[in-house]
N, C-alpha and C positions, 0 to 999 in steps of 0.2 A: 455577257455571255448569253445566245440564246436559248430557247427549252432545247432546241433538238442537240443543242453540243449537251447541256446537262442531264436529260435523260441518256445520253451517251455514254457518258461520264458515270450516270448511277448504273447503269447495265454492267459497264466493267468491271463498278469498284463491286455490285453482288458477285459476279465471277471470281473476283479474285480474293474478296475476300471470305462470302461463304454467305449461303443464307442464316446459318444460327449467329454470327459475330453481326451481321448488318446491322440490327436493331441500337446494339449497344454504341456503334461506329456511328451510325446515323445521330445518336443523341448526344454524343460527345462533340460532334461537328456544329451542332443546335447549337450546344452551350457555348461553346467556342466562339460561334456568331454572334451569340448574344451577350459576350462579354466585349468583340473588338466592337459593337456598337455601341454600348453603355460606353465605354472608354471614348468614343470620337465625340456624343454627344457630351460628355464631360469636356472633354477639350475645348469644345466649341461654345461649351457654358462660359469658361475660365477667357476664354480668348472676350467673349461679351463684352463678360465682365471689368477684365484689362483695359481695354481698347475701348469699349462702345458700341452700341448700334451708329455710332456716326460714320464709321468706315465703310466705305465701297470699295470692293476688293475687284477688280475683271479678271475673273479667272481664265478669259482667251487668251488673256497674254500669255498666260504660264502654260498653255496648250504646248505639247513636245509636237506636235504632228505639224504645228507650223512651220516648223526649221527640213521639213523633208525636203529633197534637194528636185525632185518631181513637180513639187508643187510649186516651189520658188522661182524654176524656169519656165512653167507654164505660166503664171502672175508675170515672170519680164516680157515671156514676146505677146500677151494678150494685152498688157499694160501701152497706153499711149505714147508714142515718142518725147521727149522729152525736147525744149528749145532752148541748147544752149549754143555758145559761140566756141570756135573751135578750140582748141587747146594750145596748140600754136600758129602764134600769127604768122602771118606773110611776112617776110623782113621788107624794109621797107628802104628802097635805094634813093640815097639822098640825092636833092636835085646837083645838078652843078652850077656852081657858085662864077660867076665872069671874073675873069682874071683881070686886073688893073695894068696897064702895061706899066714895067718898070722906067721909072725916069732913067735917064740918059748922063751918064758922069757922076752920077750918085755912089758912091761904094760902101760897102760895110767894111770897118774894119774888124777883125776880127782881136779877142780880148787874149 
């Protein structure tokens, strides 16, 4: 978020909440922050601790903004053609084969 959305954001919450309750508002939100951060840094201890510093994690993979359907088609048509062979082939007409002329007095019988 940046300052100007957050002074934004304090401008309104003084309106609506009042200037005598702000103080107490303000330091309950302190505390609040400095409790979800002791809790992340505990996590991230525990996780250390588990796992190791041996793990490399890429956290771009898990980026959600990847999957936006804006960005995906812009990356296919700037992305290089690709070289492959078609999908289906040409059918392919057998040559023809010369006929042997039939002997002469020969008959099949039949079974």
């Amino acid at each position: 978020m940046s300052f100007e959305k957050l002074l934004v954001l304090g401008v309104i919450a003084a309106f609506l909440i009042g200037p005598t309750r702000l103080p107490a508002y303000a330091s309950k939100l302190a505390l609040a922050v400095r409790k979800l951060r002791t809790l992340a840094d505990d996590a991230q201890r525990a996780v250390r601790e588990e796992v190791g510093d041996a793990v490399d994690v890429d956290w771009r993979s898990f980026d959600p903004r990847q999957y936006d359907p804006r960005r995906i088609i812009r990356d296919a048509l700037l992305a290089e053609p690709l070289r492959t062979e078609p999908l289906i082939a040409e059918p392919r007409i057998p040559e023809p084969q010369p006929v042997e002329p039939a002997l002469e007095g020969t008959r099949r019988e039949s079974p």
